[in-house]
C-alpha positions in Angstrom: 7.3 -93.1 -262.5 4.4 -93.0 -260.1 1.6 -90.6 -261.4 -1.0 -88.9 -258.2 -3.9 -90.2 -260.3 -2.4 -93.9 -259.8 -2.6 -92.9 -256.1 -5.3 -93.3 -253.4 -7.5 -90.3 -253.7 -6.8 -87.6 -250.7 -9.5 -87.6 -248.3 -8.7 -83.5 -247.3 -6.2 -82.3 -250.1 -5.5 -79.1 -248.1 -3.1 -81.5 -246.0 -1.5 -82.7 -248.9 0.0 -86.3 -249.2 2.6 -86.6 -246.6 0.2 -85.7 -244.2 -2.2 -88.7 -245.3 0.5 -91.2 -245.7 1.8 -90.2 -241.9 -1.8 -90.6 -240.5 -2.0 -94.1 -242.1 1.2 -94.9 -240.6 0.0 -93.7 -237.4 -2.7 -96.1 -237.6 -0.7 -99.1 -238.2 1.7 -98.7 -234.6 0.3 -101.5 -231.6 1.8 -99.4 -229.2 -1.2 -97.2 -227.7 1.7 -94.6 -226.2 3.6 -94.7 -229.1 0.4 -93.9 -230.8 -0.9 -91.0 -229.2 2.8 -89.5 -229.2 2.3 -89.9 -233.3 -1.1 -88.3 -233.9 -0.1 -85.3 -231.6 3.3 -84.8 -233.1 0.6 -84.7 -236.9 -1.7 -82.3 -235.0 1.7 -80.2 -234.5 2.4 -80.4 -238.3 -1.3 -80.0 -239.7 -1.4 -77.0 -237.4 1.3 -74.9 -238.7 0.2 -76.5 -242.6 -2.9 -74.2 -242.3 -1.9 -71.1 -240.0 -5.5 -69.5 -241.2 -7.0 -72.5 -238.9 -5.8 -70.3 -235.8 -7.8 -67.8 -236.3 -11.0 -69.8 -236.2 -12.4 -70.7 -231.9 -11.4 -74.2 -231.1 -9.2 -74.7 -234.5 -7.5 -77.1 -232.5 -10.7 -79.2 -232.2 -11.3 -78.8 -235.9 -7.8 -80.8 -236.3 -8.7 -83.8 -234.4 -12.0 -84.0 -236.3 -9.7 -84.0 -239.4 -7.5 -85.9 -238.2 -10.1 -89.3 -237.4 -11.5 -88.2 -241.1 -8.3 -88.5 -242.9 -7.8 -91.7 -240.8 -11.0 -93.1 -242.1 -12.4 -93.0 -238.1 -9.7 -96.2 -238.0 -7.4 -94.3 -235.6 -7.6 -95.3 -232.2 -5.7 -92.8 -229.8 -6.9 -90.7 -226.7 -8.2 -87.3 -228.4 -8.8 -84.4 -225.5 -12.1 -83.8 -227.4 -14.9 -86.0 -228.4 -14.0 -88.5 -231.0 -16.4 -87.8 -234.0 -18.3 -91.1 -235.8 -18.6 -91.3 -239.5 -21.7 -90.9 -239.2 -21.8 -87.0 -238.1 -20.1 -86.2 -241.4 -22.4 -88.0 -243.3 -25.5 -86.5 -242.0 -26.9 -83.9 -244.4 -28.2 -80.7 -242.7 -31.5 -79.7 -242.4 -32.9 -78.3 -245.5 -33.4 -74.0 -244.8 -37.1 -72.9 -245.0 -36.4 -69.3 -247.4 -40.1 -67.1 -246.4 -42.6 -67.7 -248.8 -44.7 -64.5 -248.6 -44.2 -62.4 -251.7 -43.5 -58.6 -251.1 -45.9 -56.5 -252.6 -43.4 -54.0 -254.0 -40.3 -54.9 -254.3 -38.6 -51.6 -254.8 -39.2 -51.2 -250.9 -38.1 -54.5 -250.3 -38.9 -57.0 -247.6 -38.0 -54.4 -244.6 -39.9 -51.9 -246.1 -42.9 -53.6 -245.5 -42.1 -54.6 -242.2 -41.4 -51.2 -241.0 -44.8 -50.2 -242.1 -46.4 -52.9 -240.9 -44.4 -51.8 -237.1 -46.2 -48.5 -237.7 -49.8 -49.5 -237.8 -48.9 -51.5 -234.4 -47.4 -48.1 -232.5 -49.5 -46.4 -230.2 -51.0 -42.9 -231.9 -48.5 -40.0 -230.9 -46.2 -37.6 -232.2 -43.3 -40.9 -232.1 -45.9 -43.0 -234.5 -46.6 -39.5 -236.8 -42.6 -39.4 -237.0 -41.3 -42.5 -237.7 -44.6 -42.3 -240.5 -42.9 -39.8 -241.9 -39.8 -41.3 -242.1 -40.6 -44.4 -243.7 -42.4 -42.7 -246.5 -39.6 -40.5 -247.2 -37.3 -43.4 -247.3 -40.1 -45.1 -249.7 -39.9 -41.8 -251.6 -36.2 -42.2 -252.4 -36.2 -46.2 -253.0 -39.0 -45.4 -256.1 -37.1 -42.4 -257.2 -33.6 -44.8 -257.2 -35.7 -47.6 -259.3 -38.3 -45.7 -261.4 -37.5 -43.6 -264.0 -40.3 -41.6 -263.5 -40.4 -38.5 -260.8 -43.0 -39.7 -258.2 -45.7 -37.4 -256.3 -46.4 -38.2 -252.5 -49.8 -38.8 -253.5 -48.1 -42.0 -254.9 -46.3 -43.2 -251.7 -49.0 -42.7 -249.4 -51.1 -44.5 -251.6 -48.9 -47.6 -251.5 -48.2 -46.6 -247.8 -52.1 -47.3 -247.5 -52.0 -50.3 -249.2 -49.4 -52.4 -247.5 -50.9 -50.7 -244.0 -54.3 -52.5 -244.6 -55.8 -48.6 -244.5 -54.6 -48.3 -241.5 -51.9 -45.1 -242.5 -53.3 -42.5 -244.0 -51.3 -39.2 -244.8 -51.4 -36.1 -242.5 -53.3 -33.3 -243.7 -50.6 -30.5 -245.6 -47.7 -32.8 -245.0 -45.2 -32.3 -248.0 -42.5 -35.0 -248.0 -38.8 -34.6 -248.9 -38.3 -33.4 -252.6 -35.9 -35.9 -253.9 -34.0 -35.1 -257.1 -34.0 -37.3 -260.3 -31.4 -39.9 -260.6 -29.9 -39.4 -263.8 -29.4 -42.4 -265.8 -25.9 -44.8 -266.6 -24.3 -43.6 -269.0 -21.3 -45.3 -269.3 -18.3 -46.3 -266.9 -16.7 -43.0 -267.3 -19.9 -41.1 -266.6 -19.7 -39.5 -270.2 -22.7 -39.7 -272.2 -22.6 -41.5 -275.8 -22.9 -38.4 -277.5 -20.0 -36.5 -275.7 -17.8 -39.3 -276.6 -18.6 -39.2 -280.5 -17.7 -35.7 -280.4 -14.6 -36.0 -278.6 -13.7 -38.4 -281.2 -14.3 -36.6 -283.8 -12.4 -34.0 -283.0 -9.3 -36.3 -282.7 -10.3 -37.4 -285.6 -9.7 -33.9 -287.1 -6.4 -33.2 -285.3 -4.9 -36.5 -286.5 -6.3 -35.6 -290.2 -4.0 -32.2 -290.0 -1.1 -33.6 -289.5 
């Protein structure tokens, strides 16, 4: 009995076995034309192996690259794309640079600040004195959303003033948006704990009657 971990290890299981064992056989054939006739007949069968591949641009492409991989880059036919070299898959990317700048309050988030910091660069007008007035209403209901505390304008503008440099600075008799408490979790079912110790008390009661 022959056992898959006594077997060479798959290079791309998704293709399973057969698939390997026909590319390796491709790879043994002298004949150049009998060759190529081979790895596109395997294209054909990897193809309709992984129908989801369809759906991605140039998913034909992406099995010719597989199909030198799975060969080990030994296979030597003519691909209608650009034969890929061990080397490109080896290649690590380049590392990501994530922004280093810490936001100052992170209930507003990183666009948050960025929208205010849009506003200070707008030219003063009744467009600048209306998208103010939107951002601090939108920074009133992100502190009412994660602060269990009710929060007075006096409080946004303040931390409007502060991420602006001093730049923004509130309007005289502007009221912002009243936004109404966010009442807090209680439970998946949105009961509080005490309603459900009384409903179950009072099945408790009925089952006792009976």
């Amino acid at each position: 009995m022959v056992y898959h971990t006594s077997l060479p290890k798959l290079i791309i299981p998704e293709y399973g076995r057969n698939v390997q064992r026909m590319i390796d056989y491709a790879v043994s054939i002298e004949d150049r034309e009998e060759r190529n006739k081979c790895a596109k007949a395997i294209i054909e069968v990897m193809g309709q192996l992984n129908p989801h591949l369809r759906d991605i641009a140039d998913f034909k492409h992406k099995l010719w690259d597989h199909l030198f991989v799975i060969a080990d880059f030994k296979l030597d036919v003519d691909s209608p794309y650009p034969i890929p070299s061990r080397e490109t898959f080896q290649t690590k990317p380049e590392k990501v640079q994530y922004p280093g700048n810490a936001i100052r309050f992170r209930h507003y988030g990183k666009i948050g600040e960025e929208m205010v910091k849009k506003a200070v660069e707008m030219e003063d007008g009744e467009m600048k004195d209306a998208y103010i007035e939107t951002i601090a209403n939108m920074m009133k209901r992100f502190y009412a959303a994660w602060n269990r505390d009710a929060v007075g304008d006096e409080v946004i503008w303040e931390q409007i003033k502060i991420l602006s440099g001093g730049k923004i600075t509130p309007k005289e008799n502007l009221k912002l948006q009243v936004v109404a408490e966010t009442p807090l979790r209680t439970g998946f079912t949105g009961q509080s704990t005490n309603n459900r110790r009384k409903k179950g008390g009072r099945n408790q009661n009925n089952r006792r009657r009976y």
